[in-house]
N, C-alpha and C positions, 0 to 999 in steps of 0.2 A: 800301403800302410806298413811300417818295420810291424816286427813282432810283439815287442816287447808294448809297444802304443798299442795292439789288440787286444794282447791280454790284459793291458789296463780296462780298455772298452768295455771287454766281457764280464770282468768284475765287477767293474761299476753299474751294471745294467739289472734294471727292475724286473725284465721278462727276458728267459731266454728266446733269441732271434737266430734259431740255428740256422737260416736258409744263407743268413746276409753274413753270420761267422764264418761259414765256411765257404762263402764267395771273397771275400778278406781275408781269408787263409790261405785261399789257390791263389789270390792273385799276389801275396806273399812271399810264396813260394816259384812265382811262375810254372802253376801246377794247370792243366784244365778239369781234372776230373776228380771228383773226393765225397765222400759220405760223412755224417753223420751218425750215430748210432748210440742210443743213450738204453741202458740196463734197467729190463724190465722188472723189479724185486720179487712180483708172484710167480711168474712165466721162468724167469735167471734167461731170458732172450732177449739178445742185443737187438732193438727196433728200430728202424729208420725214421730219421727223423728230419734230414735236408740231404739233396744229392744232387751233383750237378754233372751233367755229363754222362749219367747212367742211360744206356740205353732200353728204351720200355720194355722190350721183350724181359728183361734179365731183373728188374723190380719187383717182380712177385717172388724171384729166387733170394733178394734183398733185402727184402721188406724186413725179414726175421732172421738171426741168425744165432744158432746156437755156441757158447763159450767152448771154444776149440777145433771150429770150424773157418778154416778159409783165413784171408789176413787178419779179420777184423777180428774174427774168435778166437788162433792164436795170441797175438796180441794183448788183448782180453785176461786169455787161460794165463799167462807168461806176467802179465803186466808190466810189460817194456814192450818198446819200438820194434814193427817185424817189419823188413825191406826186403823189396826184392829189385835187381836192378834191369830184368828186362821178362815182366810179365806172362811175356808172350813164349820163352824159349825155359821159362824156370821146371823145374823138374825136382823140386826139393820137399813138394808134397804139403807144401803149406797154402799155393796160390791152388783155389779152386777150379776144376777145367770153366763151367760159366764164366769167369773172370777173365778168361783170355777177350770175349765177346765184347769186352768194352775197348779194345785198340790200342789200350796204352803202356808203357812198358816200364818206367823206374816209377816206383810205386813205395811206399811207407803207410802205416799203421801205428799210431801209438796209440796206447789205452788212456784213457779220462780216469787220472789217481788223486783223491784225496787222502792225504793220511793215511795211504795202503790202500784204501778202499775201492773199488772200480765202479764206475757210475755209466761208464760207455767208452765206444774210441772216436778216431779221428782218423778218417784216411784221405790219402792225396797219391794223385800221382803225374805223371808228366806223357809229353805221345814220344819221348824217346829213352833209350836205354839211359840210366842213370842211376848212379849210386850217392845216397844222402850223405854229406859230410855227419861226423860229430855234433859237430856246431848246428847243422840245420835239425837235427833228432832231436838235439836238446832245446830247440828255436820249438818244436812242431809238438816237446812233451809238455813245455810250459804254458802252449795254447791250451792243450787238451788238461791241463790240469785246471787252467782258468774256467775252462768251461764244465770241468766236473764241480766246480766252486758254485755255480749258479743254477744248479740241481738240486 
């Protein structure tokens, strides 16, 4: 499914189906592995809410994540797209050491914005090194904006 046909989908839709957005986002992207995470307003913790590819052990470290932790938090904190292109070798202090636990390496984070406001992110990432073009960051903001639309 292109992008631009899913953010229509997500807009148009009466209930959010985050488990199936974001299986139409990886498979979008030719991503295998990606979260969900929508902003809890009393908590201010980013909760899980669909993931595909996470490994069990590493879901209870997932489940909750505080705004400027890890990609999903940066991301979040920053409200723009955090990458990183190979997970596994990064050293820049943003990819959580648990994170390495899932295998995979070009990796992306954009925050769920409406009108400035953050409602949650969107992450995806790939099982080999890879660096997101322009093009696909702004392809993977307009999902996640769609889907901060239907919060």
């Amino acid at each position: 499914m292109q992008t631009e046909k899913l953010s229509h989908l997500i807009k148009t839709s009466s209930d959010p189906d985050w488990q199936l957005w974001l299986e139409e986002t990886l498979s979008a992207f030719s991503c295998v592995t990606g979260t969900i995470h929508v902003l809890d307003k009393e908590s201010k913790l980013l909760e899980l809410k669909a993931q595909v590819g996470i490994p069990e052990f590493l879901l209870p470290k997932m489940s909750q994540i505080p705004v400027g932790k890890g990609m999903a938090g940066i991301a979040a904190e920053r409200k723009e797209a955090v990458q990183v292109c190979n997970l596994q070798s990064d050293d820049s202090g943003v990819v959580r050491p648990g994170a390495k636990d899932t295998r995979v390496e070009g990796a992306i984070t954009a925050p769920m914005l409406l009108d400035g406001k953050l409602y949650g992110t969107l992450g995806i990432a790939k099982k080999d090194p890879y660096e997101f073009s322009a093009e696909e960051s702004a392809a993977l903001m307009q999902i996640a904006t769609a889907m901060a639309s239907a919060i």
